[in-house]
C-alpha positions as CSV (number, residue, x, y, z in Angstrom):
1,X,44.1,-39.8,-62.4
2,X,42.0,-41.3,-64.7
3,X,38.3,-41.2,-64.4
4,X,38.9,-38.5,-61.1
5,X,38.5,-35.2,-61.0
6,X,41.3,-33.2,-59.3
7,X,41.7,-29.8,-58.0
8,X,44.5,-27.4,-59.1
9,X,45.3,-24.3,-57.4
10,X,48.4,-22.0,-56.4
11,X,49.6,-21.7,-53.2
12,X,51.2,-18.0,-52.0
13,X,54.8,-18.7,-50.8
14,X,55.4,-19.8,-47.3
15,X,56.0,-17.1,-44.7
16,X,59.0,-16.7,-42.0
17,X,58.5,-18.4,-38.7
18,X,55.7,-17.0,-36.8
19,X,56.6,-14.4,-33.8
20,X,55.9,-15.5,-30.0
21,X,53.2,-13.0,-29.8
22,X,51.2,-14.8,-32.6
23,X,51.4,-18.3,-31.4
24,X,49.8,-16.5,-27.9
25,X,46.9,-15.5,-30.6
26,X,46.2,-18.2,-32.0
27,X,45.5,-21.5,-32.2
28,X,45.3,-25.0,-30.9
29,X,43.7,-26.3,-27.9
30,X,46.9,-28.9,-27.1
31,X,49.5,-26.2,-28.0
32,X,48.9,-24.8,-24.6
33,X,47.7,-27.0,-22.2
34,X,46.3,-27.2,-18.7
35,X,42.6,-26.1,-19.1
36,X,40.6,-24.5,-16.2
37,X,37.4,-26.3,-16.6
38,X,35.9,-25.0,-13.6
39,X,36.2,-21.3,-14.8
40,X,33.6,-22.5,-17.4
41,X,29.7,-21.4,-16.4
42,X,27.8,-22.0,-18.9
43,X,25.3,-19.6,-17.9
44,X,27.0,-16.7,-17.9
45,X,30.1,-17.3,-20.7
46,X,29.2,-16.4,-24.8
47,X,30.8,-17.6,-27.2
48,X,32.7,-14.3,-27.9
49,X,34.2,-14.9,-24.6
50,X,36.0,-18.0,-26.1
51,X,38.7,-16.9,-28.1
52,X,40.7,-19.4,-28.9
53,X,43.6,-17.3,-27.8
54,X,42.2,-17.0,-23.7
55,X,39.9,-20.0,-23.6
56,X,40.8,-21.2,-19.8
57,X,44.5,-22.3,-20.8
58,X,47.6,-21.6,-18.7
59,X,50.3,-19.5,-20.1
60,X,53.2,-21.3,-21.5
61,X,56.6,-20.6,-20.9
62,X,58.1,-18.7,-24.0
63,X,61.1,-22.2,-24.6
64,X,58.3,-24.1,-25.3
65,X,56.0,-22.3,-27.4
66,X,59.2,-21.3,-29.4
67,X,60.2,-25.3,-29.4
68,X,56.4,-25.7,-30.7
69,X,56.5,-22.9,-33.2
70,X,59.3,-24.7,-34.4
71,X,58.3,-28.2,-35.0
72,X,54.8,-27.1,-36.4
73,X,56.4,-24.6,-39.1
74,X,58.4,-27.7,-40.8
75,X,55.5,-29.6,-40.6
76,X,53.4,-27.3,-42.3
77,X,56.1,-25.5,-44.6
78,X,56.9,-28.8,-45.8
79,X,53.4,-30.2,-46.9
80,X,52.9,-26.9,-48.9
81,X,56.0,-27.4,-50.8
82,X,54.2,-30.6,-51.9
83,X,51.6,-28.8,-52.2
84,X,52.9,-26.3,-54.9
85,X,53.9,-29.5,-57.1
86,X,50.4,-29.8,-57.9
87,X,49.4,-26.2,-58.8
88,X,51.0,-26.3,-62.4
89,X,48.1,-28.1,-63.1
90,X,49.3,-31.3,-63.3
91,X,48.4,-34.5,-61.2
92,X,50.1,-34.6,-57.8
93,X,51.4,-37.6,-57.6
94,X,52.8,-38.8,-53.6
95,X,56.2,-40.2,-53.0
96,X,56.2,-44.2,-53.2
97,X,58.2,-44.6,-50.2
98,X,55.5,-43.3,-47.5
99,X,52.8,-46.2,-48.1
100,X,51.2,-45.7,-45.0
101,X,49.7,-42.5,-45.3
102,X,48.9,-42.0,-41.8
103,X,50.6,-40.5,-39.2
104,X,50.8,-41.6,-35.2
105,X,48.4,-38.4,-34.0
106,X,49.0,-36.1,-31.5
107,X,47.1,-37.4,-29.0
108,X,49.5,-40.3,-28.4
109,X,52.8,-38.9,-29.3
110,X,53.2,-35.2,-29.6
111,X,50.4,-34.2,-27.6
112,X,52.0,-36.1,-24.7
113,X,55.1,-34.5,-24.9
114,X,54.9,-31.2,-26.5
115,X,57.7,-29.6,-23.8
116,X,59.9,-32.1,-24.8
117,X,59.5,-30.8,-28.3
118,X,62.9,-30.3,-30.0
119,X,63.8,-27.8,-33.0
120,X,64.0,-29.5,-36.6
121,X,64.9,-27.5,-39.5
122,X,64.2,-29.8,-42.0
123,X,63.2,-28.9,-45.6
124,X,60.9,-31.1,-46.0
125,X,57.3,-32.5,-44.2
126,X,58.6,-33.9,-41.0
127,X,57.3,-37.3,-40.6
128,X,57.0,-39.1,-37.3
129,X,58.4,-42.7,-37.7
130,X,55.1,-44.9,-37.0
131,X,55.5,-48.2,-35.7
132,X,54.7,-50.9,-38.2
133,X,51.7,-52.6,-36.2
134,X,50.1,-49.5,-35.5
135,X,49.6,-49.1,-39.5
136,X,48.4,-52.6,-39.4
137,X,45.4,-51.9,-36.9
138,X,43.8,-48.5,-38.8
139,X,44.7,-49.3,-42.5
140,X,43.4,-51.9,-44.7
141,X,46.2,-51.5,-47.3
142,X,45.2,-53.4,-50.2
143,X,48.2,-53.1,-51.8
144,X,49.9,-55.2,-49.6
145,X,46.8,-57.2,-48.3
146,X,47.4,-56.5,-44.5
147,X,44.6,-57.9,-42.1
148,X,43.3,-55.7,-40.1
149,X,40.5,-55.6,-37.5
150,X,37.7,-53.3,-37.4
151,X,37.9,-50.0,-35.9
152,X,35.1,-49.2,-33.0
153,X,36.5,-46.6,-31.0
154,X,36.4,-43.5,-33.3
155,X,36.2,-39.6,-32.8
156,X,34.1,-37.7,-36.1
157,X,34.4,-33.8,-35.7
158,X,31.1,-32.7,-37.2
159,X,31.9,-29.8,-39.6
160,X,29.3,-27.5,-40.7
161,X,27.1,-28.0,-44.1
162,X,30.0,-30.8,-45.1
163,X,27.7,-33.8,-45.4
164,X,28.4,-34.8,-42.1
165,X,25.2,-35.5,-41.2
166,X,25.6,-38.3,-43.8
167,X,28.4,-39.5,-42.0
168,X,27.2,-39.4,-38.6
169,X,24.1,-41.3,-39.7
170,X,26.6,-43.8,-41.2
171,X,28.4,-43.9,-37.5
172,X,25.1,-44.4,-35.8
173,X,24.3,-47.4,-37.7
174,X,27.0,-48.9,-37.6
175,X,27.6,-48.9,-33.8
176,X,23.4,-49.4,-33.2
177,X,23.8,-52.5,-35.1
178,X,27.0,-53.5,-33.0
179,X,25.6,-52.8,-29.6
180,X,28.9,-49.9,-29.2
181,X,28.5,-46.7,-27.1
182,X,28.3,-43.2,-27.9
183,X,29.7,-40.0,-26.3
184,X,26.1,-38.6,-26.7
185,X,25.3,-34.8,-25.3
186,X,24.2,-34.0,-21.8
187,X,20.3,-33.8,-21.2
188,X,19.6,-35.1,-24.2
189,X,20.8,-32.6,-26.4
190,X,21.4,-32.6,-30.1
191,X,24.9,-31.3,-29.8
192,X,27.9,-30.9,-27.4
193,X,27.4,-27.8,-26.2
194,X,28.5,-25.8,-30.0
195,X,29.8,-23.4,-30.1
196,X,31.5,-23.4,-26.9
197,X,34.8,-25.0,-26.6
198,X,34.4,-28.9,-25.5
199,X,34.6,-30.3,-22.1
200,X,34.5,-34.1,-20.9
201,X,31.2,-33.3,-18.6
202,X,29.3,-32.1,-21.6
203,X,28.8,-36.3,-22.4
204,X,25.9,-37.6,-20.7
205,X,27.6,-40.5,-18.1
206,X,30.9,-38.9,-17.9
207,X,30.2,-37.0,-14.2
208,X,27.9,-39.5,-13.0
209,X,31.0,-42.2,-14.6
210,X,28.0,-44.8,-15.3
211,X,29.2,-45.6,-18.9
212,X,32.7,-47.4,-18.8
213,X,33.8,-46.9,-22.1
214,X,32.7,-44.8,-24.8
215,X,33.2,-45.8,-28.2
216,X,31.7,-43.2,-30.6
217,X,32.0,-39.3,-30.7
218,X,30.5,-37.8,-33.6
219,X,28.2,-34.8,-32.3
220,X,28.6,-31.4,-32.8
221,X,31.6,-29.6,-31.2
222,X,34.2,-27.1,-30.9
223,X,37.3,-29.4,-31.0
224,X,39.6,-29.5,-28.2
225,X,41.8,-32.4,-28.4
226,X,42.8,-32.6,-24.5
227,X,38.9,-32.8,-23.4
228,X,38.5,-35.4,-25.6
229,X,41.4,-37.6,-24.8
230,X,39.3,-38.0,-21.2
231,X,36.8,-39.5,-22.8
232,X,37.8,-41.7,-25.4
233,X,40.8,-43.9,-25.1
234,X,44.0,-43.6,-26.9
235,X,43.7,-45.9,-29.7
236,X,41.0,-43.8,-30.9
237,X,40.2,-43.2,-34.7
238,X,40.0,-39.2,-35.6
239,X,39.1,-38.0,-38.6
240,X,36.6,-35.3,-40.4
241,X,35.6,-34.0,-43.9
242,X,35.9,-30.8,-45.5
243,X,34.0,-28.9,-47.8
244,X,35.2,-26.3,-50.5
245,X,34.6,-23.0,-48.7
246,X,33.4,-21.1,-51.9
247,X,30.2,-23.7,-51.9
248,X,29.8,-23.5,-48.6
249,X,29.6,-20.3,-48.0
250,X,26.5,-20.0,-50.4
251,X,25.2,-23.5,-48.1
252,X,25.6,-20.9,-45.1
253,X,24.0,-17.8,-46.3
254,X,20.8,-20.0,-46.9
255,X,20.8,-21.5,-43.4
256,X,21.7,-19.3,-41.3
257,X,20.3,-16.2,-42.8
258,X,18.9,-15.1,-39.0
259,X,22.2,-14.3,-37.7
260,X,23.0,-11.4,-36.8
261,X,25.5,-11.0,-39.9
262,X,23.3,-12.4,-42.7
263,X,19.9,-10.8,-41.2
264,X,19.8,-7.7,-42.9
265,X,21.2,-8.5,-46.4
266,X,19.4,-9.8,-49.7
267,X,22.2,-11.2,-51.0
268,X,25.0,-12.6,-50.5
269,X,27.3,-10.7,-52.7
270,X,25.9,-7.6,-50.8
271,X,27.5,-9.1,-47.6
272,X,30.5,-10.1,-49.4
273,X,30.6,-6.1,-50.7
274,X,29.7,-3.7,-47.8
275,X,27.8,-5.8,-44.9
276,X,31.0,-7.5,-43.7
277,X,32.7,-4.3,-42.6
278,X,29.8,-4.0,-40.0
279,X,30.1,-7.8,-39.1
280,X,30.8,-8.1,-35.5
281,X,32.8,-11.3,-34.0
282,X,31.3,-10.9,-30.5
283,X,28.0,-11.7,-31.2
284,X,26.4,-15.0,-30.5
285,X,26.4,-17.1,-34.1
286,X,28.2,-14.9,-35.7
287,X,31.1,-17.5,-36.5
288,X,28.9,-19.4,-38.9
289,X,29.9,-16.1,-41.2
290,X,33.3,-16.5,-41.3
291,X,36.1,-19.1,-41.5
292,X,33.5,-21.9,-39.4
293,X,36.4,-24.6,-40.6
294,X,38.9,-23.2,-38.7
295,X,36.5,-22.2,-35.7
296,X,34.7,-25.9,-35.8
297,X,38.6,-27.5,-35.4
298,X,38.8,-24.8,-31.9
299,X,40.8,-21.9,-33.9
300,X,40.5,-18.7,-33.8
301,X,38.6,-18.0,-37.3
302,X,39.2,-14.1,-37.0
303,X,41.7,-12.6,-39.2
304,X,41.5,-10.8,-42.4
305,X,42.6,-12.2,-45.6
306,X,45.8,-9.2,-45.9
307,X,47.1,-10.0,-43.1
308,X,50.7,-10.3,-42.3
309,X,50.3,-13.2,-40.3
310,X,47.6,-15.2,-42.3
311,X,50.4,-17.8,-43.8
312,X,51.6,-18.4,-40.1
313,X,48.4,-19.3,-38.9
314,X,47.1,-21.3,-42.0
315,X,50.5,-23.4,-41.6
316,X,50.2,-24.2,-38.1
317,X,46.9,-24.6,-38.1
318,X,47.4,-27.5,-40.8
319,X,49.8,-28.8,-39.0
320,X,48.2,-29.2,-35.9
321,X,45.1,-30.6,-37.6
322,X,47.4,-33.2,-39.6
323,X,49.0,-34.3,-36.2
324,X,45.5,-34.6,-33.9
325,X,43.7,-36.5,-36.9
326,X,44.6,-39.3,-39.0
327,X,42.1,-38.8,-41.7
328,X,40.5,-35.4,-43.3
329,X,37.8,-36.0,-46.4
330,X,36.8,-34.3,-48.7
331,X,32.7,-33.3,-49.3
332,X,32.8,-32.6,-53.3
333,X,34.5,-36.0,-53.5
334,X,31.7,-38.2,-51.4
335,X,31.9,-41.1,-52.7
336,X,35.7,-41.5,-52.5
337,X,35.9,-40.6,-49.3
338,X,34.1,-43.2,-48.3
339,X,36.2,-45.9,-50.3
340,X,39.1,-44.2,-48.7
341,X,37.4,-44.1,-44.9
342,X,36.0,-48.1,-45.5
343,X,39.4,-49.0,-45.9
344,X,41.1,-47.0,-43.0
345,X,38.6,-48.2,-40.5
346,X,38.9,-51.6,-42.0
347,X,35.1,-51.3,-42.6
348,X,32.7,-53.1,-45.4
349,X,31.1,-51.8,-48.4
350,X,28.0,-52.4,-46.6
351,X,29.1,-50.4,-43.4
352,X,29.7,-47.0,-45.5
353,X,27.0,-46.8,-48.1
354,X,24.4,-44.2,-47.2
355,X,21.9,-42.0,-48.6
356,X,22.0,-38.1,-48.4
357,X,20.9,-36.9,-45.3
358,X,19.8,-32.6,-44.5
359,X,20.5,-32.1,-48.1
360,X,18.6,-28.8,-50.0
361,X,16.5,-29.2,-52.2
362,X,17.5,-27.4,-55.8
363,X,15.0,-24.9,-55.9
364,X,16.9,-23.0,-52.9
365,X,20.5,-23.9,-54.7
366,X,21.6,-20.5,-56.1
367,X,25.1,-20.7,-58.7
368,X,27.8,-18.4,-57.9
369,X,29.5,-15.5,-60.6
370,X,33.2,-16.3,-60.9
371,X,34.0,-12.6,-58.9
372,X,31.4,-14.1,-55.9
373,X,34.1,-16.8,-55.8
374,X,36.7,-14.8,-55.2
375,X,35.1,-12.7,-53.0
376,X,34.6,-15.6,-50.5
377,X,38.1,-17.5,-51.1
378,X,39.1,-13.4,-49.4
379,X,36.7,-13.3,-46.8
380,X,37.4,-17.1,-45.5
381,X,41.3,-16.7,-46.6
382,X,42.0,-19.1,-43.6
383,X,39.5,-21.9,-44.4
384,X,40.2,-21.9,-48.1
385,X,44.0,-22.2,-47.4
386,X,43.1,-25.4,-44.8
387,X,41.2,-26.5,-47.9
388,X,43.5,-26.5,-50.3
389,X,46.2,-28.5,-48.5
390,X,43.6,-31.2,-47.5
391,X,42.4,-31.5,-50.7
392,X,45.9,-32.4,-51.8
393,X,46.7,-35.2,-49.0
394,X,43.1,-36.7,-49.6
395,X,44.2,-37.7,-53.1
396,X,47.6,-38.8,-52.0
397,X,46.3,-41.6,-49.5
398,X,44.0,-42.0,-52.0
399,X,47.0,-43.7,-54.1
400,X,48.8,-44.8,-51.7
401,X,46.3,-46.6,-49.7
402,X,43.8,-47.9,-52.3
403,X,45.0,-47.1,-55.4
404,X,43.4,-46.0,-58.9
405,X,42.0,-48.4,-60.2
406,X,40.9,-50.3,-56.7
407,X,39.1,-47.0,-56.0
408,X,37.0,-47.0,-59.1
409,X,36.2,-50.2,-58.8
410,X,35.0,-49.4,-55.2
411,X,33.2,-46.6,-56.1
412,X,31.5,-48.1,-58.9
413,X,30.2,-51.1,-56.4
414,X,29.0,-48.9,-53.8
415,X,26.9,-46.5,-56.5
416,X,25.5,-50.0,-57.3
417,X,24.7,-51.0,-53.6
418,X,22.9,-47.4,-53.0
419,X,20.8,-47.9,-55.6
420,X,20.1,-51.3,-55.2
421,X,19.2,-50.3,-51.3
422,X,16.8,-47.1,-53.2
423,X,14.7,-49.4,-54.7
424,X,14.4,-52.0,-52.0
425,X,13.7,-48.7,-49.0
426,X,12.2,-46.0,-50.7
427,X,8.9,-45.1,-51.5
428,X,9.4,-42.2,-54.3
429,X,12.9,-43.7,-55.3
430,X,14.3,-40.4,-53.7
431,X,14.4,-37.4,-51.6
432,X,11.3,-35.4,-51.6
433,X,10.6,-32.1,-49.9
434,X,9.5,-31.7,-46.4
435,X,5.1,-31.3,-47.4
436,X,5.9,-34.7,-49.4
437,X,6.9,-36.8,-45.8
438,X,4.5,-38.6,-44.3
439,X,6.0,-39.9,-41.3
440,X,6.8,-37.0,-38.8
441,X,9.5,-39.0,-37.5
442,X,10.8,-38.7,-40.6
443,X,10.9,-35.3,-41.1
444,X,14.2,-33.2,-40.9
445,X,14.5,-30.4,-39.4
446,X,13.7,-26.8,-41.2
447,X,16.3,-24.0,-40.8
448,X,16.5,-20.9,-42.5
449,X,15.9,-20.0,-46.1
450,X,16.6,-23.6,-46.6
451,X,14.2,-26.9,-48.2
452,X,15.7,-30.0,-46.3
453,X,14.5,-33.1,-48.0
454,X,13.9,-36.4,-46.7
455,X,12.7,-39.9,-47.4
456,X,9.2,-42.3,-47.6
457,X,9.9,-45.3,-46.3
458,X,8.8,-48.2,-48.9
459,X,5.3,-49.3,-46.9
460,X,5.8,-52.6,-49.3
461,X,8.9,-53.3,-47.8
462,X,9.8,-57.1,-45.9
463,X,10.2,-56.9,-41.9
464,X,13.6,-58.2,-42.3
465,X,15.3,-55.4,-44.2
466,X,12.8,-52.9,-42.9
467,X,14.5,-51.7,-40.1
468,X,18.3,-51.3,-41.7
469,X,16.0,-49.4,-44.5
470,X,14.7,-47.3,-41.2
471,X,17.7,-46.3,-39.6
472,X,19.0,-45.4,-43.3
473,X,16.5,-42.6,-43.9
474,X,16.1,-41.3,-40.0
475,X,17.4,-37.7,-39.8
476,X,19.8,-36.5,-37.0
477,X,17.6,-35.1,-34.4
478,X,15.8,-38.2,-34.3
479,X,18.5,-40.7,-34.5
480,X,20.4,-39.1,-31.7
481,X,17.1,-38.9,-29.4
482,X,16.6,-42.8,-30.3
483,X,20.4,-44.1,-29.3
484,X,19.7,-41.5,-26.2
485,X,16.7,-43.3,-25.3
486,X,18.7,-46.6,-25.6
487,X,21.7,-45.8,-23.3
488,X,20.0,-44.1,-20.9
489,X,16.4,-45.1,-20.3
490,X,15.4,-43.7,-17.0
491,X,17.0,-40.1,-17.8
492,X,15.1,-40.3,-21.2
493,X,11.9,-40.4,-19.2
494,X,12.9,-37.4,-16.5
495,X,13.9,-35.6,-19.7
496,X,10.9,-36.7,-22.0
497,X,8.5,-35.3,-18.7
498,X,10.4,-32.1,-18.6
499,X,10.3,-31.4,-21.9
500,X,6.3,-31.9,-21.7
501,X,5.9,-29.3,-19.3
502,X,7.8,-26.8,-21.7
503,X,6.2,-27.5,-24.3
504,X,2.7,-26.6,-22.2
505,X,4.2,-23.6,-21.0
506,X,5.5,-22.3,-24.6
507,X,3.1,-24.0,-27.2
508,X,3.5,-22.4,-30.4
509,X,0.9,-23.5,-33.2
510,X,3.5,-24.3,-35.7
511,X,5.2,-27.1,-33.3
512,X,3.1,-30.2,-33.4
513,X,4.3,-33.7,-33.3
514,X,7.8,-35.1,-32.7
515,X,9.6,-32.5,-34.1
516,X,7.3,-29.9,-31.8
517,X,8.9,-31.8,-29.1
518,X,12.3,-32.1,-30.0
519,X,12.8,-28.5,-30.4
520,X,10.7,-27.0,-27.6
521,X,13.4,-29.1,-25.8
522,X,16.5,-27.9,-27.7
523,X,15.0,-24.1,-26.7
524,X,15.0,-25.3,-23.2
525,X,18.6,-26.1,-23.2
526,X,19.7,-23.1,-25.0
527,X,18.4,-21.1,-21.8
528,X,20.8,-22.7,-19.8
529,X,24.2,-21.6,-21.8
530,X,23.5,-18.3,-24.1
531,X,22.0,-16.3,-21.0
């Protein structure tokens, strides 16, 4: 691909079917269904408690998990076939026939009838024949110039240090700006209930039923595809982004460095050589240490990278992930992913250009030996192999959906429209660190070893394109306390009164302001599910 860069890689050779015993272990929330939500209370459960394996679901019968084992092994043993086309280095390059690119997702299809699940042995990726006018509605194809209609009912699953808070920013202003509805946390929280699994009555209206239709869900959460289907309907848009776990890791060491498994370590190599034999799964935030892909998508991110049964999990793992969503980005490749996103949700240029948002500022970037690498690629075996196979489909829709040189083009024009939008909103022409913000309500959030930069708003700017400049440059916290505010008005002022009288009970000198506010509140919520 010219002009694109490309990752190679090798990919070990695909293991025999899984046994019954590991598919109990493992994995997907919709691979065993019927949840016990009332055996969920929040204030007693941790997230230890959680496993992916016991979280609340019934036991299957052992024909259908077999009949599931089945199906999801071709699916998966047939992507990585592709897969290994592309680790000779060379360009992979995706079979002409499949134009589409997208599959029907489990939640209409496979998810509904997973007992009626038959046994394919098929050496290839099984594909599910998609109807032609379902293509229509979630692809703008410009190969073949199909109208389309906007997407506005759409499910984002908030990965950890991805950039998603870039894309949920994007999200936000794009269904503020269209009067949509969001699935927004309970009592005003910042998250749905992470890290425990998610339940419908963690949105704000759902138990009360005084929103009628939600049409965003983009929050932080541990997915589970069945809790979501009660809230959002079933034409629903699902998709996420990935990050290369080697990067990320180093992201994670920085930001979380008061958990329990980074707390005591200098370095991160140190944890990567010793500390990670004393790391214990059971304690709260722990997961943030180890596989957090497959944890954030509700698998079980505990196993070790010589396992006998890593291959069987990494392969049904991607194969559940490839039938529940219909799009998976990719971080290192930003820009692209947007192209490829603007055109799935049948979207403008204007609609997916954005500016970084809880990025780090260099000074707290540290570059990684070659053997550190490694070291992680072993530690997060399972992530790095969901990686891997992502990173290979991204670049297929790429060509089949938008094509070469339609992408560069794209890209090019949407560089242009950022910059353009840089000079017009900001103050500095960039992000500046935290001291350098003079707006409070500006200010993101500080966590950790970390430097998260923001924005000056341009005080020259014209009222017209000030507040599209605004919403451009408002960090999360903020931004999901504003569209709070919005939908629900009179519990924003019971929860703006409350979180007044914590604050007076547990004023701390370094909490002044809006963000003072905002996170004596997020400390009064976390009383109510870690103790």
């Amino acid at each position: 691909m010219t002009g694109l860069p490309h990752l190679t890689f090798n990919v070990n050779k695909h293991q025999p079917l899984p046994t019954l015993q590991i598919v109990r272990e493992r994995l997907h929330s919709e691979s065993l269904l019927a949840v016990k939500q009332d055996l969920i209370s929040l204030q007693t459960e941790r997230p230890s408690d959680l496993h992916h394996q016991n979280g609340g679901y019934g036991e299957p019968s052992d024909d259908m998990l077999l009949k599931f084992v089945d199906k999801t092994v071709n699916l998966a043993s047939g992507s990585q076939k592709e897969a290994r086309k592309a680790s000779s280095g060379k360009l992979f390059q995706p079979k002409q026939e499949n134009k589409s690119g997208f599959r029907l997702p489990g939640s209409s299809v496979l998810h509904s009838s997973r007992k009626k699940l038959t046994a394919h042995r098929h050496k290839g990726l099984v594909n599910t024949p998609t109807p032609v006018q379902y293509l229509n509605s979630h692809i703008n194809n410009v190969h073949t110039k199909v109208t389309c209609q906007p997407k506005s009912h759409i499910v984002f699953l908030k990965t950890h240090k991805t950039a998603s808070s870039t894309i949920l920013n994007i999200l936000y202003r794009y269904g503020e700006s269209r009067n949509l509805t969001f699935a927004l946390p309970l009592n005003k929280h910042s998250q749905l209930f992470y890290p425990f699994f998610f339940a419908s009555h963690f949105v704000e209206g759902i138990s009360s039923r005084s929103v009628r239709e939600f049409h965003i869900m983009c929050n932080h959460m541990r997915f589970r595809k069945s809790e979501v289907a009660k809230v959002m309907p079933e034409n629903t848009f699902y998709f996420s982004i990935l990050r290369n776990p080697v990067a990320m890791m180093e992201s994670i060491f920085i930001y979380y460095r008061s958990i329990q498994a980074f707390h005591k370590t200098e370095r991160l190599d140190d944890f990567l050589n010793n500390n990670w034999r004393n790391y214990n799964s059971s304690l709260i935030n722990n997961h943030y240490a180890h596989n957090i892909l497959a944890f954030d998508f509700g698998f079980d991110n505990n196993i070790a990278a010589d396992s006998e049964h890593l291959e069987e999990r990494a392969s049904m793992a991607i194969a559940a992930i490839e039938q529940d969503f219909h799009l998976i980005l990719i971080s290192e490749y930003f820009d692209e992913s947007m192209i490829l996103l603007k055109h799935a949700l049948c979207w403008s240029l204007e609609d997916v250009v954005s500016f970084k948002l809880n990025s780090r500022s260099e000074q707290t970037r540290h570059p990684l030996l070659a053997n550190t690498a490694e070291k992680i690629k072993k530690w997060n075996a399972l992530d790095w192999r969901i990686y891997l196979h992502f990173n290979t489909t991204f670049w297929q829709k790429v060509n089949s959906l938008v094509g070469q040189e339609q992408l560069i083009t794209e890209v090019s024009q949407l560089r242009e429209l950022q910059l353009k939008l840089s000079n017009t909103c900001l103050k500095d022409g960039g992000a500046v660190d935290p001291s350098q913000i003079k707006d409070a309500g500006l200010k993101p959030f500080q966590y950790g070893a970390a430097v998260i930069q923001g924005y000056n708003l341009n005080p020259h700017i014209d009222k017209e394109p000030r507040t599209k400049c605004q919403r451009l440059i408002t960090p999360e916290l903020q931004y999901t306390e504003h569209l709070y505010t919005q939908q629900f008005p009179e519990l924003a002022v019971k929860n703006r009164l409350a979180t007044r009288r914590v604050a007076h009970q547990h004023q701390r000198s370094d909490r002044t302001g809006v963000m003072g506010m905002i996170w004596d509140r997020e400390a009064h919520n976390r009383q109510f599910i870690r103790h």
